[in-house]
Structure formats: C-alpha cells, structure tokens
N, C-alpha and C positions, 0 to 999 in steps of 0.2 A: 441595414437594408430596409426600404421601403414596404407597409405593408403592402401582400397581393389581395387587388381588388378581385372580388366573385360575386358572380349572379344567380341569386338565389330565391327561395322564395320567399316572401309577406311574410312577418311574424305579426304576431298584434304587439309585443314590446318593440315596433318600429312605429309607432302611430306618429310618436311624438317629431320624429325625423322626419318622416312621410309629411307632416306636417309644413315643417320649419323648408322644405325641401320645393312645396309646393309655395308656400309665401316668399320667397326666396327666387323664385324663377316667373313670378303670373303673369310680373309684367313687360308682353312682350320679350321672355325670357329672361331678363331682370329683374332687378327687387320690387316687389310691392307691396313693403311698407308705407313708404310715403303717401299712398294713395289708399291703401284699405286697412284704417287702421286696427280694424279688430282683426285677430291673426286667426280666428279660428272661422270667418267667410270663407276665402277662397278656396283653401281645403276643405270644407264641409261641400262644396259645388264639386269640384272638379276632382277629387283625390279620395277624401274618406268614402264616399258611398261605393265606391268602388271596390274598395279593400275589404269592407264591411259586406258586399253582397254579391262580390264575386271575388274573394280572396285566389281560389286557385288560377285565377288572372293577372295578380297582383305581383308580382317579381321587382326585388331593390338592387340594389347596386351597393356593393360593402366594401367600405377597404379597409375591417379589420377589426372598426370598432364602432361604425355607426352607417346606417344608411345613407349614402352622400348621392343617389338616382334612385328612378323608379320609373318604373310602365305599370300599367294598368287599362284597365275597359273591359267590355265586355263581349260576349258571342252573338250576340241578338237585343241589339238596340231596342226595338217594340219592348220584349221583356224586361229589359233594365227597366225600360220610364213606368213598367206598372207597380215592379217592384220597388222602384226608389218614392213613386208617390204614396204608394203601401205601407213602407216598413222603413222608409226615411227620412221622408218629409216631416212625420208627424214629431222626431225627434227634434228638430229643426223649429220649431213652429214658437218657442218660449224663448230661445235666443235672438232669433230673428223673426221677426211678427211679418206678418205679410204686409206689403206696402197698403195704405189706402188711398193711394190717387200717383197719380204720375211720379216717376223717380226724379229725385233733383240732384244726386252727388254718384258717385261711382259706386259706392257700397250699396244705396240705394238701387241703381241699375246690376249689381251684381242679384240683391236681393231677391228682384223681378226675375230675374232668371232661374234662378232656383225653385222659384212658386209655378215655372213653367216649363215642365222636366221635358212637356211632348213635345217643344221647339228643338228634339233630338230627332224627332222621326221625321224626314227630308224626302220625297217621291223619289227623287234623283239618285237618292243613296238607296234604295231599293234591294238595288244588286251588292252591294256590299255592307252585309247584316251587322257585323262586325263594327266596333270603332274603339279607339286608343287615346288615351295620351301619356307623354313619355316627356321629364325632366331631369335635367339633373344639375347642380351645384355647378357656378362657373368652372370651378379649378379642376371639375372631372370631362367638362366638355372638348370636343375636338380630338379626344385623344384616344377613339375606338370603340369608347365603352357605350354610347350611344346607339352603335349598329349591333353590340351584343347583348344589352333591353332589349331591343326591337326582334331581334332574328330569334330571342329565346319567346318572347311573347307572341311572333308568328307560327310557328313549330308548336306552341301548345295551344294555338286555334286550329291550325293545321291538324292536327292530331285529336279533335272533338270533330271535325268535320266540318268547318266554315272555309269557306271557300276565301271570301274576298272579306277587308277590313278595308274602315274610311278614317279619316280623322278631319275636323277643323281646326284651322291656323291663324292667326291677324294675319291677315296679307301683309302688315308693314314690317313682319319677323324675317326677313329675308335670310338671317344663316339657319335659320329654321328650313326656309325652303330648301336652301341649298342641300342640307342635308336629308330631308325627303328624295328630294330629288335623286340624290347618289343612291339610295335602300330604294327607289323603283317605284315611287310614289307618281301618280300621275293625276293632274288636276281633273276633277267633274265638275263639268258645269251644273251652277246652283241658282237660277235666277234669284235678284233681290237676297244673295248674302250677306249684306252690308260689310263691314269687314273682315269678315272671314273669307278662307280660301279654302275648298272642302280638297283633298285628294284620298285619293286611293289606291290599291296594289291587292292581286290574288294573295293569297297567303304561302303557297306553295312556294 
C-alpha cells in the first residue's frame, strides 16, 4: 500500500526539501536547474524567508517520508518586507552580494529582486494584505493535494483575521492559472506587471 500523503505543518528538519522542492518547480513550475545554478537562490527569494519568519504559515505536504509540497506567505505583506529587510536580508548579503550595476544573467536578475523586497508592496493589492506561494513536485500535481495546501493555508489566515490573500504568477504558467482559477482566484489588475499575473480570492 502507498504511503498516505498529509498536510501538516513546517518542521525546520524540512528546510532541506522545502528547498530541493522550490528549485525543482521556479521555473515556470519546472526545473530550474539549468538556469539558476546555485540551489540555494531561489529558495532563499521565495521559500525560506517565509518559513523562517512566518513558520505558522508554512504547511508541507508529506507522503510519508519527506516533504514533496508546500504553501507558505504571509498575513501582511507591509510587515514581511520590513521584517525580511530586517532579519533576512542581512543573512543573505555574504552569499550573494548585492548587484553593482545592471543584472546581465538570470541569477543576477533573481539577485536584484531580492535586494528589493518593497517590489512586494503593489497599491492595487491593498485590499488583499495577505499573499502566498504554493508548489509542489510534478509527481504530486493534479491530483488534489494542491487545493489541500491551499484551503489549509486559507483557514489559517482565515482564522487570524485576514480577510483576502493575493499571489503573483508568470502569466506564461497557464496550468497554474487553471488551477487558481478552479480555488476562486480572480485576476487584479496591476498596471506595468511585466510578467506576472497578480490574482486574488477572500479567504473565507
């Protein structure tokens, strides 16, 4: 018999999956190895500072013997970006040095991003303090566990009082859409997003 997958919360001995989990899905929901080859960027952007400064937001997906999903984000955008320039960045800063002049490679433009946490605070997203992101391993996609990350990490904003959450997507991620779209996700408009697609959904 199969093991059964459960969603549970963040342990810190998941760092290392939470990791492999995030490089594994960056690009465009596929691998991005080939394109960022130090493994410990796009997880340090989009994955660990979240685990690390909002753990009781952090929920994985187990099937038994290792985290193969995860959500995460936070209840109040403003706050993440003061806290992650606070008590994250500066850990960050001896790995990856701050760019001096315009980025020329992808790791280089991931770089940028990370040196610029307030490109989080959006006018537009205003109303939905709230923001997420949610991956998980090909072999566990499509097949339910995605709307159960999501509906457990809704229910625990839900339940601190946030009303609405947003998240950003590549617009070119299209079964990404699809599946916002089915969990009630509804696009806001973001003038000058470049590729991203911003949506949103109350939490309730």
């Amino acid at each position: 018999m199969a093991p059964m997958t459960t969603v549970r919360p963040y342990r810190p001995d998941d760092r290392a999956d939470l990791y492999d989990i995030c490089v594994r899905t960056a690009h465009e929901g596929g691998d991005s190895r080939h394109i960022y080859p130090d493994l410990d960027l796009m997880p340090g952007i989009f994955a660990a500072p979240y685990a690390e400064l909002e753990p009781d937001l952090t929920f994985v997906l187990d099937d038994g013997e290792r985290a193969v999903g995860y959500v995460l984000g936070t209840a109040d955008t403003a706050a993440f970006v003061g806290n992650y320039r606070r008590e994250w960045l500066p850990r960050m800063r001896e790995r990856f040095p701050a760019p001096d002049g315009p980025p020329v490679s992808p790791s280089e433009s991931m770089i940028d991003l990370m040196y610029r946490p307030e490109r989080m605070i959006v006018p537009e997203l205003a109303d939905y303090p709230a923001h997420l992101h949610i991956d998980l391993l090909p072999a566990y996609q499509r097949r339910g566990h995605g709307r159960e990350l999501m509906l457990t990490f809704l229910d625990a904003l839900h339940r601190k009082g946030v009303a609405a959450v947003h998240l950003g997507m590549v617009t070119a991620n299209t079964a990404a859409r699809a599946f916002y779209d089915r969990l009630g996700f509804h696009e806001i408009e973001v003038p000058d997003a470049g590729p991203l697609t911003y949506l949103g959904r109350e939490t309730a």
